[in-house]
Backbone as a ProteinNet text record, in pm:
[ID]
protein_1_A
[PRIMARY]
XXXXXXXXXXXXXXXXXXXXXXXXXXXXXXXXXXXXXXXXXXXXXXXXXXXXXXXXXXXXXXXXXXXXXXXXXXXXXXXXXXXXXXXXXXXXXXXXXXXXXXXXXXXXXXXXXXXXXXXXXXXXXXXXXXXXXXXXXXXXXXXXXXXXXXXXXXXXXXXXXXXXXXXXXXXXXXXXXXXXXXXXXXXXXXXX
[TERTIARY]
2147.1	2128.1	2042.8	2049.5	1971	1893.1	1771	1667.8	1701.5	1722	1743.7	1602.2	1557.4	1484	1511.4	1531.6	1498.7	1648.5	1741.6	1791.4	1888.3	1847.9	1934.7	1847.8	1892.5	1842.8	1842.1	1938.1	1910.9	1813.3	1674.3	1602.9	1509.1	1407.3	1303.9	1224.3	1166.1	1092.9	1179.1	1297.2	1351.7	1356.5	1393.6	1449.1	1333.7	1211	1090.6	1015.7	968.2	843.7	765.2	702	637.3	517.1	477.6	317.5	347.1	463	454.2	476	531.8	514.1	434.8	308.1	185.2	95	132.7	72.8	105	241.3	262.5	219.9	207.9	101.6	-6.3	-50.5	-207.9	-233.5	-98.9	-151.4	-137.9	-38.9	-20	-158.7	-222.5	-342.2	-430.9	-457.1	-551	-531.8	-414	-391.1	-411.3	-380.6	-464.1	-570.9	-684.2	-804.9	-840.8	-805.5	-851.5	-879.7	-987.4	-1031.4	-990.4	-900.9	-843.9	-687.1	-617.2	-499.2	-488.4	-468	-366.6	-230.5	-220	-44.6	-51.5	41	81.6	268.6	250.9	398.9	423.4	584.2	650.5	601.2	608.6	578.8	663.8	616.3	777.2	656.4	683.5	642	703.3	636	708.5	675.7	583.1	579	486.4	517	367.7	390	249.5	210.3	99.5	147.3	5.9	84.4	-8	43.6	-12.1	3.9	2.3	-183.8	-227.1	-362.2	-451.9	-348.4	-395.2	-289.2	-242.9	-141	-209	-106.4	-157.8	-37.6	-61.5	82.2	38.6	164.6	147.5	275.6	200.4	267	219.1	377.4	414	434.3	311.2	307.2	417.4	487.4	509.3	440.2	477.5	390.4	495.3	380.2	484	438.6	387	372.3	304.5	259.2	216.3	48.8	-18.8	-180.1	-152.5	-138.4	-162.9	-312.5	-415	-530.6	-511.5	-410.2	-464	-309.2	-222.3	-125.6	-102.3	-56.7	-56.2	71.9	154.1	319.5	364.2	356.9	435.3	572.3	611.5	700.7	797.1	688	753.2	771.1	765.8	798.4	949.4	1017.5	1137.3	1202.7	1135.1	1244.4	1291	1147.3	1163.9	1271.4	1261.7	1302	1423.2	1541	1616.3	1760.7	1692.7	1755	1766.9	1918.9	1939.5	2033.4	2008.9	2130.7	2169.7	2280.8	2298.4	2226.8	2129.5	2008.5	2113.1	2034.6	2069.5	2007.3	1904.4	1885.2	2028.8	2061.6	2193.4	2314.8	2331.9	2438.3	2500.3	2430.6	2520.3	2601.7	2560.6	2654.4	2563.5	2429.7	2377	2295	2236.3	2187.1	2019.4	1923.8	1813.1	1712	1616.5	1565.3	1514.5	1472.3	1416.5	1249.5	1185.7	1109	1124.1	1068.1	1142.6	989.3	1025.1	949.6	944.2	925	940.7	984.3	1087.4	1090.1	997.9	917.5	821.7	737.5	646.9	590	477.7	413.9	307.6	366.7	429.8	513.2	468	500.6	466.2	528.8	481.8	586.1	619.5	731.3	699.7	829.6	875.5	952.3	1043.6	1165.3	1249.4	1248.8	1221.6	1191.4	1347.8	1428.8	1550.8	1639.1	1608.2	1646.4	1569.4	1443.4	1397.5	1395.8	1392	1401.4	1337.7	1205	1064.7	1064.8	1099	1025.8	1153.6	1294.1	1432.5	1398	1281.3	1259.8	1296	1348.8	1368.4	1313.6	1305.8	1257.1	1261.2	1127.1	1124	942	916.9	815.2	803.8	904.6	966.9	842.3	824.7	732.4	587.7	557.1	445.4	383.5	477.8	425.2	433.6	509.1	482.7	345.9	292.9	214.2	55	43	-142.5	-263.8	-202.8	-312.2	-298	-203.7	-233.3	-208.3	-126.1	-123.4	35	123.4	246.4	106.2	168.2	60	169.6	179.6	316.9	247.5	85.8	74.7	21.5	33.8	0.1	123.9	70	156.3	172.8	236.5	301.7	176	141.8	47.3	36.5	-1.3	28.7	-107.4	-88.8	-247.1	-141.4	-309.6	-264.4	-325.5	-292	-393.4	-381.1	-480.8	-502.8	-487.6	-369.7	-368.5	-357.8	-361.1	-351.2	-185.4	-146	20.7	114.5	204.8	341.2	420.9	468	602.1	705.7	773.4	958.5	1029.1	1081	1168.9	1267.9	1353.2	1501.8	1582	1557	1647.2	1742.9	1862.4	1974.9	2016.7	2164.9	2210	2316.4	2348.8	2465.4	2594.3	2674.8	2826.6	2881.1	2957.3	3015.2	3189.5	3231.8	3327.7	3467	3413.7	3450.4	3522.4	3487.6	3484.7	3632	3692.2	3794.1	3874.6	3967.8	4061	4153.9	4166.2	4304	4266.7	4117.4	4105	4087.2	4088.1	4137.5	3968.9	3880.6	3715.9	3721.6	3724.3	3703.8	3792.8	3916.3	4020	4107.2	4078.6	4077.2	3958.1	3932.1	3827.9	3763.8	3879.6	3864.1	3783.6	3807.4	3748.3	3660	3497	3390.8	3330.9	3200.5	3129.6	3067	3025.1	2918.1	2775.8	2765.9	2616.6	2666.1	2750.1	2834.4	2820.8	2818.4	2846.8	2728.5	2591.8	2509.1	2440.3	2422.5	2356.1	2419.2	2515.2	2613.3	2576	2585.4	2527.2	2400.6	2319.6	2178	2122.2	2065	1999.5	1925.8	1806.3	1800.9	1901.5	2052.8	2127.5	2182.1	2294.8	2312.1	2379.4
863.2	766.2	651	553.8	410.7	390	284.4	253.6	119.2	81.5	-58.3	-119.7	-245.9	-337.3	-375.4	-424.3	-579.8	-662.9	-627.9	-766.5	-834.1	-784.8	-915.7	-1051.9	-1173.7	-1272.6	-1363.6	-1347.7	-1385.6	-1247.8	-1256.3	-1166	-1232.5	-1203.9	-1250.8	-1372.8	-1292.7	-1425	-1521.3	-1491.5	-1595.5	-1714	-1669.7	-1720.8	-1806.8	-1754.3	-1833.5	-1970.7	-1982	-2163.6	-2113.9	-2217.8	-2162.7	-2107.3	-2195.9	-2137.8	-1946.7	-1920.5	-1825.3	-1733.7	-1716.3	-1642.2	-1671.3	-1786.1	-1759.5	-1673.5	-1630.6	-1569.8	-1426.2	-1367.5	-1233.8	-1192.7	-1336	-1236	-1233.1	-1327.8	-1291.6	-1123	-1171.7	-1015.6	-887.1	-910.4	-853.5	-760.1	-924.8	-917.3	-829.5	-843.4	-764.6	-618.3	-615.6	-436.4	-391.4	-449.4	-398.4	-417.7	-490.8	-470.9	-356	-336.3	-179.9	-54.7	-40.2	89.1	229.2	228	298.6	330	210.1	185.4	208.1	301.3	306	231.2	128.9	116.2	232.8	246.1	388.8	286.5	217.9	190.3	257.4	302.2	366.8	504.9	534	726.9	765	880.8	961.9	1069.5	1087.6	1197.7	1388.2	1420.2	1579.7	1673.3	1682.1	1782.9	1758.1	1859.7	1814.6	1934.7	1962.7	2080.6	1992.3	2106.6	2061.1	2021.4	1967.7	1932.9	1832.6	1733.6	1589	1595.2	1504.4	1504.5	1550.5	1663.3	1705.7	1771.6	1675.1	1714.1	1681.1	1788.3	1721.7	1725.1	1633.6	1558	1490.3	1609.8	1546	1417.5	1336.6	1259.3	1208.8	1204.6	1162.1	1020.9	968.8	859.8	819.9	733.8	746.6	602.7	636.8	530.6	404.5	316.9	163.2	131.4	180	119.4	-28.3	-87.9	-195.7	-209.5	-238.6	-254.2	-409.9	-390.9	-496.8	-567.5	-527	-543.7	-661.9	-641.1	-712.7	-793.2	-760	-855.5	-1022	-1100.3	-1237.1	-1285.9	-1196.8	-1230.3	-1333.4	-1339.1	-1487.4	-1439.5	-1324.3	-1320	-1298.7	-1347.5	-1341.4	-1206	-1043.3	-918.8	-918.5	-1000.1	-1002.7	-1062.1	-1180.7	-1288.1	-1180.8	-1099.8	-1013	-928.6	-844.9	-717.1	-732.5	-659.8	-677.1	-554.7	-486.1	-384.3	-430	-408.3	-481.8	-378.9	-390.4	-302.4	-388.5	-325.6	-421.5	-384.9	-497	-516.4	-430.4	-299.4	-290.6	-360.4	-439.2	-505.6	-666.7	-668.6	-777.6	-734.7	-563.9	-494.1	-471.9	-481.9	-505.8	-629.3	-720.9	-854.3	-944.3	-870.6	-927.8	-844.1	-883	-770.8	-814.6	-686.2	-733.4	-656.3	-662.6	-639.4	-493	-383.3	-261.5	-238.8	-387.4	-433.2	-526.8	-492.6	-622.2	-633.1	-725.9	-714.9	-669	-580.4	-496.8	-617	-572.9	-724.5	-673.8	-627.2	-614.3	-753.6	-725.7	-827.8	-881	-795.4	-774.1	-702.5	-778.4	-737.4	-727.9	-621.5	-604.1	-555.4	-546.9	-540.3	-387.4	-328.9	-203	-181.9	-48.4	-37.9	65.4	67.9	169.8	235.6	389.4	450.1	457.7	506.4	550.2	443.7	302.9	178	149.1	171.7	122.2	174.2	128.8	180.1	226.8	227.1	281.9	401.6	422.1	528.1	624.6	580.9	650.9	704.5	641.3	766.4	655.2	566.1	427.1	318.6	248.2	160.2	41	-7.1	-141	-171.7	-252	-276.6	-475.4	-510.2	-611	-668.5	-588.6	-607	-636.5	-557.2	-517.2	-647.7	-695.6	-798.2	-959.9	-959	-1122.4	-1088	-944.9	-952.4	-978.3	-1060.8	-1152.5	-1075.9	-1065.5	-937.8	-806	-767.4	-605.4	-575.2	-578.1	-518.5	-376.6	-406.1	-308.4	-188.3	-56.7	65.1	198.8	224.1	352.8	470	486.5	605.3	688.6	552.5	588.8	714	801.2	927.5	953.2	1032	1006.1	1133	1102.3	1173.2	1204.9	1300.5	1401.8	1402.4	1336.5	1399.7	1451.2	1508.8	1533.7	1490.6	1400.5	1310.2	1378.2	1380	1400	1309.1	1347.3	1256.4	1238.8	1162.1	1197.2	1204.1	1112.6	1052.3	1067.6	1115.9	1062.7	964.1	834.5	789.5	753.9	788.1	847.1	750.5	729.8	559.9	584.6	684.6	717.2	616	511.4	398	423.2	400.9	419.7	456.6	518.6	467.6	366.9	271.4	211.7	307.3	274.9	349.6	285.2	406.5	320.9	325.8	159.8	138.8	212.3	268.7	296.3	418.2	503.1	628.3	582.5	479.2	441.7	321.2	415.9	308.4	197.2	267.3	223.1	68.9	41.6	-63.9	-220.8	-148.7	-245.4	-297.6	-216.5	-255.5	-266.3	-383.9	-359.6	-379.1	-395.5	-435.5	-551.6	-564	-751.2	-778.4	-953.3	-979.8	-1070.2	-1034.9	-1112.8	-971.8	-849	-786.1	-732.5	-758.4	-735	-706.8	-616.6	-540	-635.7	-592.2	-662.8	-713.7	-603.3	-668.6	-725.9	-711.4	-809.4	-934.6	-966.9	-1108.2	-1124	-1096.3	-1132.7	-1157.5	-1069.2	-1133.7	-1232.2	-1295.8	-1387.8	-1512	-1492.1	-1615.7	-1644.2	-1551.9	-1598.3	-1681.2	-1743.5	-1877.9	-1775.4	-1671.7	-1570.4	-1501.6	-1495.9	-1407.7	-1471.8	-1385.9	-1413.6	-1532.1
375.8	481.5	430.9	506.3	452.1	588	539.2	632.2	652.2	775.4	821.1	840.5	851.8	912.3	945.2	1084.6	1140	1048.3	1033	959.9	1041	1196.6	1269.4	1275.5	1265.8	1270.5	1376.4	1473.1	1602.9	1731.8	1667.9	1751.4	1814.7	1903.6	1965.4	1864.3	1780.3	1680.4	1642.8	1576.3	1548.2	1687.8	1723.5	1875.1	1952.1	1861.2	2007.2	1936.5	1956	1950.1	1906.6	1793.4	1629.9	1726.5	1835	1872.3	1929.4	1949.2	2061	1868.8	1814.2	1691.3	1609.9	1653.1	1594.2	1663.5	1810.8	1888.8	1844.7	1825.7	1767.2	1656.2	1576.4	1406.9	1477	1586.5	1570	1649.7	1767.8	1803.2	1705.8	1619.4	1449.1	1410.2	1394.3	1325.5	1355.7	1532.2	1629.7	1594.1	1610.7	1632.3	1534.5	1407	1233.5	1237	1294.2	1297.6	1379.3	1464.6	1547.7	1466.9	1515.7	1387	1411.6	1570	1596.5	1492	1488.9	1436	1283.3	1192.7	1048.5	1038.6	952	910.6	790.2	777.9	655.4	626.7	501.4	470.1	393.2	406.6	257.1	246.1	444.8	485.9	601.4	571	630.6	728	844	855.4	844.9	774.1	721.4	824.3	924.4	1017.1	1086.4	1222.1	1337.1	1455.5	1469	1564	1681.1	1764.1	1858.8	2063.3	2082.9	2218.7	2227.4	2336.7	2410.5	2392.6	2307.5	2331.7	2179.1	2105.7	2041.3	1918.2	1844.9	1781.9	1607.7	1531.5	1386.6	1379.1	1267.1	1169.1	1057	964.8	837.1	798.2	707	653.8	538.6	441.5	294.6	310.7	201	162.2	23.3	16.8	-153.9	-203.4	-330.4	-381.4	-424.1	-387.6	-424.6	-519.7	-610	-797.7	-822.3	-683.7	-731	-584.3	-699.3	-627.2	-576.9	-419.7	-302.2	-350.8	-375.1	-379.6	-466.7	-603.1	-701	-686.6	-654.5	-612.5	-547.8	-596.9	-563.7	-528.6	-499.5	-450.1	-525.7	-643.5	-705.3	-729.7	-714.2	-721.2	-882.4	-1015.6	-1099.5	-1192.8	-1114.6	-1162	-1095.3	-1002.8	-908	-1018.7	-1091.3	-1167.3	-1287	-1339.2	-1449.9	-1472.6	-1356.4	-1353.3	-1413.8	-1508.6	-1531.2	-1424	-1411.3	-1310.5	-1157.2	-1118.5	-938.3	-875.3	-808.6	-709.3	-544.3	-520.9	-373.8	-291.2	-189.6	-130.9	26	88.5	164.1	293.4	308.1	370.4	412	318	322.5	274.8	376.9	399.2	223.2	124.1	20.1	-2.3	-20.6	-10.2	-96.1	-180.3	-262.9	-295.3	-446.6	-540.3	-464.1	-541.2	-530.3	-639.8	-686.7	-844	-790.2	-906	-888	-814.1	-832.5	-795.7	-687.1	-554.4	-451	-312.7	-254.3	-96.9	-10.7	54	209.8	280.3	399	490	580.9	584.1	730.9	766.8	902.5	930.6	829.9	796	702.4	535.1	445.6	307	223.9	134.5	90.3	-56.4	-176.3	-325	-323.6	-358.3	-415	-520.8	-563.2	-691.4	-654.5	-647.8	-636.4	-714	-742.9	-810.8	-867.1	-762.1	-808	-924.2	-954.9	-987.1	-1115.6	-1095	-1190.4	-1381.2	-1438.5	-1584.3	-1614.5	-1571.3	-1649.8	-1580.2	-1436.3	-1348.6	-1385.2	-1462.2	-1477	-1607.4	-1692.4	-1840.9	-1963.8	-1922.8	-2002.1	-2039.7	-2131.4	-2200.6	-2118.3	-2070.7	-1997.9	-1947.8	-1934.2	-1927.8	-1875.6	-1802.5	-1800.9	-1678.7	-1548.8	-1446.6	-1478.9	-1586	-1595.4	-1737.2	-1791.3	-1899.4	-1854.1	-1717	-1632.9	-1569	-1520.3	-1419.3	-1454.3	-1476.9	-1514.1	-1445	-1311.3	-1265	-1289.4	-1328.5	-1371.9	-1266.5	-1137.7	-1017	-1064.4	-1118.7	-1176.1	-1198	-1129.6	-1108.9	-1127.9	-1269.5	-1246	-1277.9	-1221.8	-1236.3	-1114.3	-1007.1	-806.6	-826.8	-705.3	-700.8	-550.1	-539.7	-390.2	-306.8	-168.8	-91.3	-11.4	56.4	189.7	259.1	375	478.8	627.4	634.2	803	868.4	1015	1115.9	1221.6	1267	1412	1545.3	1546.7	1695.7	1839.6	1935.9	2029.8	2126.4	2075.5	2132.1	1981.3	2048.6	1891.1	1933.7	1931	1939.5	1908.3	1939.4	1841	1852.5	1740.6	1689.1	1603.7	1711.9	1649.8	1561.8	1576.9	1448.8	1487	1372.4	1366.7	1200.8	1151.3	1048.6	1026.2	920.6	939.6	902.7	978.4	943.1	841.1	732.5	605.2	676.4	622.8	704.4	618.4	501.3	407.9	436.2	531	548.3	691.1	728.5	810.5	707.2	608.6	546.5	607.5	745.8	841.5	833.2	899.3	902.6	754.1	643.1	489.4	508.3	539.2	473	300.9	245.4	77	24.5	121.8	37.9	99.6	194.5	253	241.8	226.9	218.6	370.4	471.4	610.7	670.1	663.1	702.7	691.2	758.9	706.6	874.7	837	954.5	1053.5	1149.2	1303.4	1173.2	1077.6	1078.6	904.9	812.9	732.6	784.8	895.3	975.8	1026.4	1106.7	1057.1	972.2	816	776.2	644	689.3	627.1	717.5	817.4	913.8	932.8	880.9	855.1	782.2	833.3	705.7	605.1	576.8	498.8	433.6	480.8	411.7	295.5	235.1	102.3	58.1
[MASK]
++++++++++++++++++++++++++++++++++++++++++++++++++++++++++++++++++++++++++++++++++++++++++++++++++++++++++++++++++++++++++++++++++++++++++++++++++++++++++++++++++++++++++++++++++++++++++++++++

């Protein structure tokens, strides 16, 4: 299965007045300052006990190979990378490096493990010799806590359907026929 973001482009932000989506980072901002509030990116939760009020739950962090701290987004470990695969964020309809950006609100760098050359047992070091700060980190390891909390809330997502799996309709082999979200993010000023 694949993890979608956000890659419709006619959504609320897009859609609103620069002041009213300067108002949502800031409220962004607020709720990451709460010392109540953790973001945890690039985690899964693996299990959870307990009842309404009083639940634990664990959750797997993995590691994104690159220190945010010392990171400056220039972007030039993306130009490096010599390894790409099709960006499932743009349905496959364009490549994107082994090294890439989270699209979240707050983005962030990390490294496909499965993609990359170095983390595959291979010769490369391509990220790590543009990067001036030393932020490329391939020896972060992936991590498990358990939190205590009070509420869980469940954010069933979705998966995309491979159209692949219904020949009748000539997905891949006309080139007029392409998916609901093929066509957004083709019509997106972001898309490919």
């Amino acid at each position: 299965s694949s993890d979608v973001c956000l890659p419709i482009y006619e959504n609320f932000v897009a859609r609103a007045k620069p002041q009213v989506v300067a108002q949502a980072r800031d409220k962004l901002a607020e709720l990451k300052s709460n010392p109540h509030v953790e973001v945890l990116t690039n985690s899964r939760v693996t299990g959870q006990e307990g009842y309404i009020g009083n639940f634990k739950v664990k959750v797997k962090q993995q590691p994104t190979c690159v220190d945010m701290e010392k990171c400056t987004r220039c972007g030039l470990c993306l130009q490096a990378c010599p390894a790409s695969v099709p960006d499932e964020f743009d349905a496959g309809l364009s490549q994107r490096a082994a090294i890439y950006s989270s699209r979240s609100p707050d983005p962030y760098y990390l490294i496909d493990p499965a993609v990359c050359l170095k983390l595959q047992g291979k010769e490369c070091s391509a990220c790590e010799d543009v990067c001036e700060p030393g932020a490329i980190d391939f020896t972060q390891e992936a991590t498990e806590r358990e939190l205590e909390v009070g509420t869980i809330v469940i954010t069933t997502g979705y998966e995309v359907f491979d159209p692949h799996l219904k020949p009748d309709f000539g997905y891949g082999l006309y080139p007029n026929v392409i998916t609901s979200l093929d066509l957004e993010r083709l019509a997106s000023p972001s898309g490919p």
